[in-house]
C-alpha positions in Angstrom: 168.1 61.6 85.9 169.9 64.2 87.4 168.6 66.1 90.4 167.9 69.9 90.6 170.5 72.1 92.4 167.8 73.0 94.7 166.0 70.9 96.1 162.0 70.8 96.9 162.2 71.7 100.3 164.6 75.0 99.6 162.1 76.2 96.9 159.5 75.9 99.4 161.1 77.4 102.2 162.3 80.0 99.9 158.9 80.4 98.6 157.6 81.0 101.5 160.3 83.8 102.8 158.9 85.8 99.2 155.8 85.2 100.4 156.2 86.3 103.7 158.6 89.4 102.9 156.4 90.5 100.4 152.7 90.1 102.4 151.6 87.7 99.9 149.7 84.2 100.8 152.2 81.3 100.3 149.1 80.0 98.3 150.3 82.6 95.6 154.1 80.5 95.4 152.0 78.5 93.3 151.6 76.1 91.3 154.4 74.2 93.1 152.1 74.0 95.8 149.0 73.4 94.1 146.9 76.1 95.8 146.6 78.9 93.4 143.1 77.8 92.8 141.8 77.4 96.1 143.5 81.1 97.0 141.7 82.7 94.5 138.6 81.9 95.9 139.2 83.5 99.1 139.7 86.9 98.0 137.2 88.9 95.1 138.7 90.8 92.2 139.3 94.0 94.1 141.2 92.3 96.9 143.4 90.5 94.6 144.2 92.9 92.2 145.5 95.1 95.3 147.3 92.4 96.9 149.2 91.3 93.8 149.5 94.8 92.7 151.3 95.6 96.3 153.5 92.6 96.2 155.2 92.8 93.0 156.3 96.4 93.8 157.8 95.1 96.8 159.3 91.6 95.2 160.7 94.3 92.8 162.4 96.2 95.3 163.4 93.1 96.9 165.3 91.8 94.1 167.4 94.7 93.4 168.4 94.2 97.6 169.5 90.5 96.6 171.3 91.7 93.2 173.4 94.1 95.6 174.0 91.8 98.7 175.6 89.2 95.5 177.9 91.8 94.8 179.0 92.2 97.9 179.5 88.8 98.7 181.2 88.6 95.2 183.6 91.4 96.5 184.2 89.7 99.5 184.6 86.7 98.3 188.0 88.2 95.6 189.2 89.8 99.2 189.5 85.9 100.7 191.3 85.2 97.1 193.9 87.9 97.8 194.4 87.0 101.5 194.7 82.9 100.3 197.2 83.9 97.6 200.0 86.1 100.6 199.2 83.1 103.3 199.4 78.9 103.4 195.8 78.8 104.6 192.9 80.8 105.8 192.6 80.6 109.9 189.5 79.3 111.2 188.2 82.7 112.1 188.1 84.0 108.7 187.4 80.8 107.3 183.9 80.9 108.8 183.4 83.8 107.8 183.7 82.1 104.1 181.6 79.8 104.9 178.8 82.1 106.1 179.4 84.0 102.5 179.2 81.2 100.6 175.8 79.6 102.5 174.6 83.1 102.1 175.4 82.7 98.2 173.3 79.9 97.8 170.1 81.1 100.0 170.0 84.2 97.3 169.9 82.2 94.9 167.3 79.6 96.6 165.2 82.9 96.9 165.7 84.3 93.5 164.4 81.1 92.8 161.1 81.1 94.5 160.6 84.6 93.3 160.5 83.1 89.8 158.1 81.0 90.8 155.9 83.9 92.9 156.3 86.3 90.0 154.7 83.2 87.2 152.1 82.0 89.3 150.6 85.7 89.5 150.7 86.0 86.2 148.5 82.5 86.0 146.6 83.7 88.4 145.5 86.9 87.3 144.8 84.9 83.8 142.2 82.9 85.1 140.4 85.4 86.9 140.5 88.4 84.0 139.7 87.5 80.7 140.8 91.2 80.1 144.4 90.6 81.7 144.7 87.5 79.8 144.4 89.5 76.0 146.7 92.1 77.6 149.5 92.4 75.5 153.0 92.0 77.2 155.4 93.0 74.6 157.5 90.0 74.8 159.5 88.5 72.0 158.0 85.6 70.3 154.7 85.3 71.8 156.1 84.3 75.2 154.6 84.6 78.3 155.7 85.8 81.5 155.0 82.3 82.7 157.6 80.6 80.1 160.3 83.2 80.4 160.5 83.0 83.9 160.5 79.2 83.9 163.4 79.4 81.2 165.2 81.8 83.9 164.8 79.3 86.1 166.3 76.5 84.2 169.1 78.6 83.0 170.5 79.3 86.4 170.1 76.4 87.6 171.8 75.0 84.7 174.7 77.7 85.2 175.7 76.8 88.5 175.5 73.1 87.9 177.7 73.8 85.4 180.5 75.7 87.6 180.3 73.1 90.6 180.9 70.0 87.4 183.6 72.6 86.1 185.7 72.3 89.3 184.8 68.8 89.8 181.9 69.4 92.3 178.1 68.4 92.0 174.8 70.0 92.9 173.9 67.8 95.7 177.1 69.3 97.5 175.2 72.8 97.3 171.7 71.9 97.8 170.9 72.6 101.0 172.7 74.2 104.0 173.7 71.0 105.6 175.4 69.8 102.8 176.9 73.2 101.7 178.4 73.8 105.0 179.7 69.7 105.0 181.2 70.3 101.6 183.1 73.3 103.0 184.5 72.3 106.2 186.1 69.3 103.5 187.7 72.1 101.2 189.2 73.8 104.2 191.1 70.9 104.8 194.3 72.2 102.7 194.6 75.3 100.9 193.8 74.3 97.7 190.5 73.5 98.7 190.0 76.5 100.2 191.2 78.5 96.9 189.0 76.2 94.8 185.9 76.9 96.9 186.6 80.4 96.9 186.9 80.2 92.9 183.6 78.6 92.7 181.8 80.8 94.9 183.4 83.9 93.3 182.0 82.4 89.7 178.6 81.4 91.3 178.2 85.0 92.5 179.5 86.9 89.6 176.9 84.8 87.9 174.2 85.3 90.1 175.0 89.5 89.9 173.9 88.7 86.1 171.0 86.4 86.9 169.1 88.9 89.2 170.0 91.5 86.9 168.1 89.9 84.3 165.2 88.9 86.7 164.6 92.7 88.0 164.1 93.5 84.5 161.6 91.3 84.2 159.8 91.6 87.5 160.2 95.3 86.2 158.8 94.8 83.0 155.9 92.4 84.4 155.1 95.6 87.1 155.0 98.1 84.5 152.4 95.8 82.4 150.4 95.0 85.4 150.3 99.0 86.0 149.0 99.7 82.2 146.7 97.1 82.5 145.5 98.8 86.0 144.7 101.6 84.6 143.0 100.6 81.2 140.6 98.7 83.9 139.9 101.7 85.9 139.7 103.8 83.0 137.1 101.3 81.2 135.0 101.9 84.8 135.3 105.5 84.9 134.0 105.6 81.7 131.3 103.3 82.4 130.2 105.0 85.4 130.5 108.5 83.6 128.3 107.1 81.0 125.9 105.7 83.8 125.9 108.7 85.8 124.5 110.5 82.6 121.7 108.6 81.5 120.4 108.7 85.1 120.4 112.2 85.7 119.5 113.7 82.4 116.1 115.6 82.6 112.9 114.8 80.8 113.0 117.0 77.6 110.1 119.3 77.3 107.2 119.1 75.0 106.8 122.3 73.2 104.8 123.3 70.1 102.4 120.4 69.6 98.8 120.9 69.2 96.7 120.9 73.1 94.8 117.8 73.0 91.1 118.2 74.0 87.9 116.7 72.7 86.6 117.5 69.3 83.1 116.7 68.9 
């Protein structure tokens, strides 16, 4: 069976960097981890809804800050093309400076990974706690959930590079982890052909990636916007409830006009 281009540990550590960037509990990371349930104890309805409220805003904002440092290591990454292409090799110097472009590459993509996961497990989360958010309608094609679509992200990028590293003859182990990514490139800077082949690689991976996260931030986008709508129908159904309340409470005691005066009749 073939192995995933990222390994368990990277998702987790990954994971946990969304977690931490965006103030969330690594519990929320989860069902990878298996804590979702026991996370969801800890906090009430209120406390939740704020917290996940807070932290896709901010896994939004941080997704569009990953989608623009791929593009510029993508840009970069065309410049060490041109250089290869007027010189026999890359010196050392600027060859490290590949290499720390290229390990950079992959721990976007290790994150974009673990926000995927972030983003579904709030949506299960919020599911089992609301009965209202689960009947929320999210617009998406074919009955999907935000669950399934961003598990078929997932896949598909993980499929997409594995399919550019067997392209040029490489496999995913090579790029799974730092160790191995920086082991694989010292090799390739043996000659210059290596070095122009990992550069057409990583160029590939991260013009791919620019897509990917492109594609994600609309749906972290579209998943905020839903979360938002289904916010405010809460607080609206509470308003209203409380409005209603308020009334019953306070309205006076009607009068009692024109009936008879009761008094004995003998």
């Amino acid at each position: 069976m073939r192995k995933p281009f990222f390994t368990k540990a990277s998702l987790a550590a990954s994971m946990a960097l969304v977690a931490t960037m965006a103030h969330v509990s690594p519990a929320l990371s989860g069902s990878a981890t298996g804590g979702a349930t026991e996370w969801t104890q800890l906090l009430n309805n209120g406390e939740l809804v704020t917290m996940v409220s807070k932290s896709t805003e901010q896994i939004n904002n941080q997704v569009t800050q990953i989608t623009q440092l791929a593009e510029q290591i993508q840009n970069q990454l065309r410049i060490y093309e041109n250089m290869l292409q007027n010189t026999a090799q890359l010196p050392n110097q600027i060859w490290g400076q590949v290499e720390n472009d290229l390990n950079r590459l992959r721990s976007l993509a290790a994150q974009g990974q673990g926000i995927a996961f972030s983003m579904s497990n709030a949506d299960d989360v919020l599911k089992q706690r609301f009965q209202s958010y689960a009947d929320f309608k999210t617009n998406l094609p074919n009955g999907a959930t935000f669950t399934s679509t961003y598990q078929n992200w997932s896949t598909t990028n993980r499929d997409t590079i594995a399919g550019t590293l067997k392209a040029a003859g490489l496999t995913a182990e090579q790029f799974s982890s730092e160790e191995s990514t920086m082991s694989s490139l010292r090799t390739m800077s043996q000659s210059a052909d290596g070095q122009m082949k990992a550069l057409q690689v990583g160029h590939q991976i991260a013009a791919q990636q620019v897509a990917q996260f492109q594609k994600l931030r609309g749906l972290v986008s579209q998943q905020t916007t839903m979360m938002g709508t289904w916010l405010q129908s809460e607080q609206a159904d509470k308003d209203l409830a409380q409005v209603r309340r308020e009334q019953f409470f306070n309205a006076t005691t009607p009068g009692v006009r024109g009936g008879q005066t009761m008094e004995p009749r003998w």
